[in-house]
N, CA, C and O atoms as a GROMACS GRO file, in nm:
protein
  372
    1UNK      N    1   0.410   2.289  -0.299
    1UNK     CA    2   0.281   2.237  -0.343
    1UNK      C    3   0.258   2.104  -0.271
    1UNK      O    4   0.340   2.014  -0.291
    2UNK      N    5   0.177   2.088  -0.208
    2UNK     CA    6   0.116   1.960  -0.132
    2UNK      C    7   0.007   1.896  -0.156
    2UNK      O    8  -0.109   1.937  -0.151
    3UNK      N    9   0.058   1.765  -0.191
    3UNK     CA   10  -0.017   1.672  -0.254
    3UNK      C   11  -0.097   1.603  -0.143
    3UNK      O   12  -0.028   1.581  -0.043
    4UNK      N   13  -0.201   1.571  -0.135
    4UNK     CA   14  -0.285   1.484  -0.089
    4UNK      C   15  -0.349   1.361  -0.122
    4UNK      O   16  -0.385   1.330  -0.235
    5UNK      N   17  -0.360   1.304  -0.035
    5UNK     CA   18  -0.403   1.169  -0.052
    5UNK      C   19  -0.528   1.117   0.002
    5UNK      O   20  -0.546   1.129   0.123
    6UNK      N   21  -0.656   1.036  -0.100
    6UNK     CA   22  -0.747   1.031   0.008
    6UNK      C   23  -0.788   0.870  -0.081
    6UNK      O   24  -0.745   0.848  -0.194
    7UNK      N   25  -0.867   0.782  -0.013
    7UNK     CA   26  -0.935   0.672  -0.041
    7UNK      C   27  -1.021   0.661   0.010
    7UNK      O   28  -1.032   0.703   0.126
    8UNK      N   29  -1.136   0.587  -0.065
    8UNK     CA   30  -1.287   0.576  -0.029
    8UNK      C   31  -1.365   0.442  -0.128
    8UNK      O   32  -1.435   0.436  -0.229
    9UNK      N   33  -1.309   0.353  -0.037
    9UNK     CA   34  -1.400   0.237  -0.132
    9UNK      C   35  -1.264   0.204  -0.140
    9UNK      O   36  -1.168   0.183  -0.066
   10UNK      N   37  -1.312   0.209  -0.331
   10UNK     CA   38  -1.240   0.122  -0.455
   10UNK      C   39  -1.216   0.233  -0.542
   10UNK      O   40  -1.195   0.233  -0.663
   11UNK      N   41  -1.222   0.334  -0.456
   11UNK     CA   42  -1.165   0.494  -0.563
   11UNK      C   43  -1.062   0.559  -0.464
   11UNK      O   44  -1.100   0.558  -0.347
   12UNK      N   45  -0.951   0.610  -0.485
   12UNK     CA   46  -0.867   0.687  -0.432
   12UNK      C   47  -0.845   0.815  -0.541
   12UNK      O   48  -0.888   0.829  -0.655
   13UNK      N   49  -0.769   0.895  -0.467
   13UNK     CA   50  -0.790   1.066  -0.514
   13UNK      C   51  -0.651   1.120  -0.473
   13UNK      O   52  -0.610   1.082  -0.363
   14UNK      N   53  -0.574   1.202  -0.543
   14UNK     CA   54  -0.490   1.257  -0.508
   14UNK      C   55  -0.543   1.438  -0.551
   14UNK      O   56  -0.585   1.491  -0.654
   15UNK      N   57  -0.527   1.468  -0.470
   15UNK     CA   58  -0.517   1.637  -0.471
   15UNK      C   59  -0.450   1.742  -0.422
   15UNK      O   60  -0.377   1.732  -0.322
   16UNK      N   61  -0.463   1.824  -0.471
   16UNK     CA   62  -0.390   1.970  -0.432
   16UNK      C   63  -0.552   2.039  -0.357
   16UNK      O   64  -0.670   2.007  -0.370
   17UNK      N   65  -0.494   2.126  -0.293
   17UNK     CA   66  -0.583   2.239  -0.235
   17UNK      C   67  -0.517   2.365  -0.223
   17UNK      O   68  -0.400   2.373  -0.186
   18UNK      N   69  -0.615   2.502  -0.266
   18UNK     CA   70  -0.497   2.609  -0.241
   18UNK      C   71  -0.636   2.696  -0.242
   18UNK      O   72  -0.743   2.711  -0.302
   19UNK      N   73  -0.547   2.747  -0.118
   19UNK     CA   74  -0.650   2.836  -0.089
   19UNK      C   75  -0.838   2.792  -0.017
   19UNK      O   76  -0.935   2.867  -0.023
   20UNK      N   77  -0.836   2.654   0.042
   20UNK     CA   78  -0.916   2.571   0.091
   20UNK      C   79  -1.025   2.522  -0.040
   20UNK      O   80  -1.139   2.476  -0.032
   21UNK      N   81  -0.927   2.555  -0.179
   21UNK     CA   82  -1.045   2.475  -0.310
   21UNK      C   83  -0.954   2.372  -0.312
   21UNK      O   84  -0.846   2.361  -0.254
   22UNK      N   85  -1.025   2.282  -0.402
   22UNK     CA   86  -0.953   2.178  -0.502
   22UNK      C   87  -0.898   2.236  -0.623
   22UNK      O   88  -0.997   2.259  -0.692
   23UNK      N   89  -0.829   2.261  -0.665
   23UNK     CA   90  -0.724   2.299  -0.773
   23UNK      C   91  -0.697   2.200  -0.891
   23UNK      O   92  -0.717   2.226  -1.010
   24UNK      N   93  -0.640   2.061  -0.828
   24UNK     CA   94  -0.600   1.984  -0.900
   24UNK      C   95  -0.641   1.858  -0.840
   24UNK      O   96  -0.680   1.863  -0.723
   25UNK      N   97  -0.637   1.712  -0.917
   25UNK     CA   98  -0.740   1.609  -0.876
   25UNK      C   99  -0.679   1.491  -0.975
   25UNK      O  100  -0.644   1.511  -1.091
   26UNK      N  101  -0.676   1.404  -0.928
   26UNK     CA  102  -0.605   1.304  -1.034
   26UNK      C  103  -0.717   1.143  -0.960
   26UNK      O  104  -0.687   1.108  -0.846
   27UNK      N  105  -0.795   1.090  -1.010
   27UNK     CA  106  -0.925   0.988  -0.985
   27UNK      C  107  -0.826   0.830  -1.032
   27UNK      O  108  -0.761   0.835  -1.137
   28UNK      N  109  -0.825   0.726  -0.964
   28UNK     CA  110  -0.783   0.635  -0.975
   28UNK      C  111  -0.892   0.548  -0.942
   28UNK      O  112  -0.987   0.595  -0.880
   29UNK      N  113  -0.891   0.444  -0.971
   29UNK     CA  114  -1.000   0.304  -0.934
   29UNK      C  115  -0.891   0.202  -0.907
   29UNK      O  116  -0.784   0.182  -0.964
   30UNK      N  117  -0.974   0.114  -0.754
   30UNK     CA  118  -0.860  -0.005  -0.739
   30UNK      C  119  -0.900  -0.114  -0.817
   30UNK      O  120  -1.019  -0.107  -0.848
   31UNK      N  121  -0.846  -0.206  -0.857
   31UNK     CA  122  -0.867  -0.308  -0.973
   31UNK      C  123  -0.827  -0.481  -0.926
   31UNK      O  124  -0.758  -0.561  -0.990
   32UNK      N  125  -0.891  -0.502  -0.800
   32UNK     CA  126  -0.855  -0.630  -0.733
   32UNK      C  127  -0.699  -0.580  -0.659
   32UNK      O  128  -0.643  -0.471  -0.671
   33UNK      N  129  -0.668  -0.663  -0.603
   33UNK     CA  130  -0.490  -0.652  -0.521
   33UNK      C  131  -0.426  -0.590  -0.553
   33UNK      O  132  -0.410  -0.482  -0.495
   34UNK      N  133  -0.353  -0.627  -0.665
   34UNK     CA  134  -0.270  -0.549  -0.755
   34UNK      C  135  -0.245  -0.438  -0.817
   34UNK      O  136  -0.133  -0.388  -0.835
   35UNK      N  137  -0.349  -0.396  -0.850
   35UNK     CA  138  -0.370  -0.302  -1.010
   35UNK      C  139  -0.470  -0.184  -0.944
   35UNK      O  140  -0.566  -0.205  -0.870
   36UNK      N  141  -0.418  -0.052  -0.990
   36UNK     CA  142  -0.515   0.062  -0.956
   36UNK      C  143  -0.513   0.128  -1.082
   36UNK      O  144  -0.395   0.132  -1.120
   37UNK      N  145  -0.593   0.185  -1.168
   37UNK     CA  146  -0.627   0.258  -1.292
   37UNK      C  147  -0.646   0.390  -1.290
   37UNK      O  148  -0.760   0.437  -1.291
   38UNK      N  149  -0.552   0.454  -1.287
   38UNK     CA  150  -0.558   0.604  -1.263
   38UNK      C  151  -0.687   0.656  -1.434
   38UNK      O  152  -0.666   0.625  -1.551
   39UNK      N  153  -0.778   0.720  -1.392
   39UNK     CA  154  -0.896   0.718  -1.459
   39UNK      C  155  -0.930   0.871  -1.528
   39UNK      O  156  -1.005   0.896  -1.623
   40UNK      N  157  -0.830   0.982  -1.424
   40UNK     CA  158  -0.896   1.115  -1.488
   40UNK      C  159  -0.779   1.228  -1.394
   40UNK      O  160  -0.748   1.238  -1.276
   41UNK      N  161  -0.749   1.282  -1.490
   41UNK     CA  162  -0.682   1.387  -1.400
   41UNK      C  163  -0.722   1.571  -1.448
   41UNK      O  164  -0.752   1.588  -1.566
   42UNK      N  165  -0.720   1.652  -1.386
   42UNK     CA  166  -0.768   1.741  -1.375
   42UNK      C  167  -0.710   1.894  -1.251
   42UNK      O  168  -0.739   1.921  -1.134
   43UNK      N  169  -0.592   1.978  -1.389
   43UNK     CA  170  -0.587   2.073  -1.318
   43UNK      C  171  -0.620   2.216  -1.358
   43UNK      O  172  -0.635   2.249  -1.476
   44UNK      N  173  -0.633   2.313  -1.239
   44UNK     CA  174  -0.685   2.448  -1.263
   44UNK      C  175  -0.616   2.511  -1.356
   44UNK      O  176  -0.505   2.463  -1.383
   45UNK      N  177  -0.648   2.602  -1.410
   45UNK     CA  178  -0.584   2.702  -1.504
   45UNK      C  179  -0.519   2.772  -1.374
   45UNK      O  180  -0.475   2.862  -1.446
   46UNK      N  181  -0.484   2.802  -1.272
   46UNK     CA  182  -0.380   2.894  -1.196
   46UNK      C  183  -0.314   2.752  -1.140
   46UNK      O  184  -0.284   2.762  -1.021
   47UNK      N  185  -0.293   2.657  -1.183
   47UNK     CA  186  -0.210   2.525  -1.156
   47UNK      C  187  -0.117   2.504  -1.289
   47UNK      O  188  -0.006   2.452  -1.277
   48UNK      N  189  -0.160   2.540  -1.396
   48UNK     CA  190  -0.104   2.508  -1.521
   48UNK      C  191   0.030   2.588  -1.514
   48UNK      O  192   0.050   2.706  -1.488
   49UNK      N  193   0.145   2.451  -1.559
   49UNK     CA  194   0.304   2.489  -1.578
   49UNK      C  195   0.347   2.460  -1.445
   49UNK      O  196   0.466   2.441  -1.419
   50UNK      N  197   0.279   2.456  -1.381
   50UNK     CA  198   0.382   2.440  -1.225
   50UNK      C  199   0.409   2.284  -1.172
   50UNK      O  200   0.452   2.253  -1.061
   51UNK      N  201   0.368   2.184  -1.291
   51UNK     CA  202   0.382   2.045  -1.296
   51UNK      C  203   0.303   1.979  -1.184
   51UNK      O  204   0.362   1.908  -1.103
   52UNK      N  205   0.134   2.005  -1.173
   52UNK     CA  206   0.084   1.967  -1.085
   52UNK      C  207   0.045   1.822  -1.118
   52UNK      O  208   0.028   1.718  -1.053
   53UNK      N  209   0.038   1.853  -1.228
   53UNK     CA  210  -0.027   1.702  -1.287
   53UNK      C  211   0.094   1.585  -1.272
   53UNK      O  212   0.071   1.476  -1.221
   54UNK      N  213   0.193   1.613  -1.311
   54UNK     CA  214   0.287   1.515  -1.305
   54UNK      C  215   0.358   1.455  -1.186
   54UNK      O  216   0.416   1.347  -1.172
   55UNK      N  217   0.330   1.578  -1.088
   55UNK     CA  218   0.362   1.570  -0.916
   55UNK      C  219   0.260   1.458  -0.867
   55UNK      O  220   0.284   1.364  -0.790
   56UNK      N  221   0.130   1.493  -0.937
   56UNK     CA  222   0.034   1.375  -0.826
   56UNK      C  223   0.066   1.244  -0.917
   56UNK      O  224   0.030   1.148  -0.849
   57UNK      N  225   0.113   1.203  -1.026
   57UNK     CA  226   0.089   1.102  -1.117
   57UNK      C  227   0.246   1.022  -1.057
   57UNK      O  228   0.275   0.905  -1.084
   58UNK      N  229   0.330   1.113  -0.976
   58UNK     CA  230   0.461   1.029  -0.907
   58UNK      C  231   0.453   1.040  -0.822
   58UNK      O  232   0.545   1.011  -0.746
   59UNK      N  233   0.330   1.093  -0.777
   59UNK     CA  234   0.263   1.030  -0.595
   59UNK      C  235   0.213   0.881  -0.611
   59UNK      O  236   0.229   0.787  -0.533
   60UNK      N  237   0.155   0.883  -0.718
   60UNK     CA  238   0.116   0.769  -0.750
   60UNK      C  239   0.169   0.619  -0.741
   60UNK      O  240   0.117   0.515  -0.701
   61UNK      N  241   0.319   0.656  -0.804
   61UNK     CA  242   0.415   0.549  -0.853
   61UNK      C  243   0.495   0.530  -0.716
   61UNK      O  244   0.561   0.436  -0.672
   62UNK      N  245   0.462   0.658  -0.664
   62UNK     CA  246   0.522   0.627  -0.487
   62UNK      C  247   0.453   0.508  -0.431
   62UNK      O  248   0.496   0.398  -0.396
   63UNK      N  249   0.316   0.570  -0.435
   63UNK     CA  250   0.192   0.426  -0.353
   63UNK      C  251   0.238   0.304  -0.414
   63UNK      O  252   0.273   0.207  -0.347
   64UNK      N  253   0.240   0.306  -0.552
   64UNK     CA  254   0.261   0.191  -0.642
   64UNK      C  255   0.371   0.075  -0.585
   64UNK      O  256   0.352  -0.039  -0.543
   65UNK      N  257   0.467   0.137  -0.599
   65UNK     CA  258   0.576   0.089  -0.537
   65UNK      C  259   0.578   0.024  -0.380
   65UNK      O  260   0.604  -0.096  -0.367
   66UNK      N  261   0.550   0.103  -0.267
   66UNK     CA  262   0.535   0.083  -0.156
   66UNK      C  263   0.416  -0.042  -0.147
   66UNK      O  264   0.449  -0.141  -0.081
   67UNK      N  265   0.307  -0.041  -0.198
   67UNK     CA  266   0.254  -0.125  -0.149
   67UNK      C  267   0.258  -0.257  -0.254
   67UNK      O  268   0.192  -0.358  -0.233
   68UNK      N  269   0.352  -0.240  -0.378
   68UNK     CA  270   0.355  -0.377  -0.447
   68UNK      C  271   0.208  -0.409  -0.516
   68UNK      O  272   0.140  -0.512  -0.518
   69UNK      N  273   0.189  -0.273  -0.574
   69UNK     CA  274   0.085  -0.273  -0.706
   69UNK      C  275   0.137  -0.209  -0.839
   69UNK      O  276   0.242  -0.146  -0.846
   70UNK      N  277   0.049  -0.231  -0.945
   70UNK     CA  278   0.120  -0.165  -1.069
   70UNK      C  279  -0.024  -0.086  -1.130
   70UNK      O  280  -0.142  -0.110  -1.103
   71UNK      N  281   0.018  -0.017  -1.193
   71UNK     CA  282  -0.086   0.132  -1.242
   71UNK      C  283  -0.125   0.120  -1.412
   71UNK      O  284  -0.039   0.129  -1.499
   72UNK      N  285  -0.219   0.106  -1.430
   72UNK     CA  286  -0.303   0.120  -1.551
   72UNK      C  287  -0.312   0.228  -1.603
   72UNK      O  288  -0.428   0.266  -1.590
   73UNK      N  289  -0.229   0.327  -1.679
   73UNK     CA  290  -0.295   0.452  -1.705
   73UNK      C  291  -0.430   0.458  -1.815
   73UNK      O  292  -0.421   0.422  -1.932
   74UNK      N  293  -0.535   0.503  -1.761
   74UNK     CA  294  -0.614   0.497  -1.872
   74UNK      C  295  -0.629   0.658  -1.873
   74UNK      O  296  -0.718   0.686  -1.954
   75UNK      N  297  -0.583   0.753  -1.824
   75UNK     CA  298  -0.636   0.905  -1.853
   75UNK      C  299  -0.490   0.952  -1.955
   75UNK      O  300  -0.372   0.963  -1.921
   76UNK      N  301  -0.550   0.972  -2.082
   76UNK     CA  302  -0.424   1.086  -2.194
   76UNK      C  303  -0.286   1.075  -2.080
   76UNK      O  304  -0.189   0.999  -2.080
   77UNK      N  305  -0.328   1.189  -1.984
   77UNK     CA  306  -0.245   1.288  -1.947
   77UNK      C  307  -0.135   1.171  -1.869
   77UNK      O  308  -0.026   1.146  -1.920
   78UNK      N  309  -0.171   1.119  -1.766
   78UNK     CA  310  -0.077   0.968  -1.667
   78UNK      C  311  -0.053   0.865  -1.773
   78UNK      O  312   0.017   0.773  -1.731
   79UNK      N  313  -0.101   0.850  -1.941
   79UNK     CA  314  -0.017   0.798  -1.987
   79UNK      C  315   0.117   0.858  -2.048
   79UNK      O  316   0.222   0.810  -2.089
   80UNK      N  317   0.088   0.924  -2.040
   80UNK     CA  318   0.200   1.029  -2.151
   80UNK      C  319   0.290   1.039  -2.058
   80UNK      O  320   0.401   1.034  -2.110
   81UNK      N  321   0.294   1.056  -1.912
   81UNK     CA  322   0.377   1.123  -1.793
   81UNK      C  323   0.450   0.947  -1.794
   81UNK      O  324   0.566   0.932  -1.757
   82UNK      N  325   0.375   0.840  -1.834
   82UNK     CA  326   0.484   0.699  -1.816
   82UNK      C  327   0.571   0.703  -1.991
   82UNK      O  328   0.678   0.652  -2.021
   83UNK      N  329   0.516   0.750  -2.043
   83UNK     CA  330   0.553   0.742  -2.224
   83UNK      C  331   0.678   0.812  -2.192
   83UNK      O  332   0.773   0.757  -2.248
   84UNK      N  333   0.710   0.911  -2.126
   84UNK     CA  334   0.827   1.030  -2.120
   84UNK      C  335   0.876   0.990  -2.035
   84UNK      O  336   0.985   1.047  -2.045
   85UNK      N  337   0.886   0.897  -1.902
   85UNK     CA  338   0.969   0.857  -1.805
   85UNK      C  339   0.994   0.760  -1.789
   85UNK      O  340   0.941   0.691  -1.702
   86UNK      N  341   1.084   0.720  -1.869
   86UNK     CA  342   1.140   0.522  -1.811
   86UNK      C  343   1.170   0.459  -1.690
   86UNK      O  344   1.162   0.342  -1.652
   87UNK      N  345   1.214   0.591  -1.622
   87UNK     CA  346   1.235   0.545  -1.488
   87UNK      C  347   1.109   0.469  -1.378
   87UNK      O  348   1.115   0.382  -1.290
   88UNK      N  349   1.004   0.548  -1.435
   88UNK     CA  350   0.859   0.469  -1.358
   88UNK      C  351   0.791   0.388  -1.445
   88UNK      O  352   0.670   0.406  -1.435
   89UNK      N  353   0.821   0.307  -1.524
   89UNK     CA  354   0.744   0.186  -1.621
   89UNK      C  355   0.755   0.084  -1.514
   89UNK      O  356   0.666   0.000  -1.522
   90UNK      N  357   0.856   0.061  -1.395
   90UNK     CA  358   0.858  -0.055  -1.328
   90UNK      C  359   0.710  -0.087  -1.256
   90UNK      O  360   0.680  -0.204  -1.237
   91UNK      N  361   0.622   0.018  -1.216
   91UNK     CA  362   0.511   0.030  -1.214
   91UNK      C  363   0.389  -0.005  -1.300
   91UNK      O  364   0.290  -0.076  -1.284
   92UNK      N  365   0.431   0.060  -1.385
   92UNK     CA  366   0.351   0.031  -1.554
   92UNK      C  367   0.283  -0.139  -1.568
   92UNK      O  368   0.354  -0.238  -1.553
   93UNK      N  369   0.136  -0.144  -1.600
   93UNK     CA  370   0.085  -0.222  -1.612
   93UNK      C  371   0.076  -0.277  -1.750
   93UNK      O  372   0.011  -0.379  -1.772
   0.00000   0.00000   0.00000
């Protein structure tokens, strides 16, 4: 499963594609230097169980890390994925 990465502005996007659709989609906003607010995530019913959501939400904590920002979850789903993993709170805003 291959995650993608796209930015535009002060919004970045992580996605899946299968089959040349969008499948799965996870919406972040940048928040000055530091801080990006992952805002909405969203996967297909033929994506569900195969941990798409949680794959793009530790793409995330990848960027996070690398570029020396920390992540706001405001969508349910990317908070719950930091609530269940201690290992990525170092991110955690």
């Amino acid at each position: 499963m291959e995650i993608k990465h796209q930015e535009d502005g002060k919004k970045g996007y992580f996605f899946i594609e299968k089959e040349g659709e969008k499948k799965a989609e996870m919406v972040y906003s940048k928040a000055g230097d530091q801080l990006f607010i992952i805002e909405h995530t969203e996967v297909d019913d033929s994506l569900r169980g195969e941990g798409a959501g949680k794959k793009m939400v530790m793409q995330a904590v990848e960027l996070a890390r690398k570029s020396g920002k920390k992540i706001m979850p405001l969508c349910p789903f990317a908070k719950s994925v930091f609530d269940k993993n201690e290992e990525i709170r170092d991110v955690l805003k």
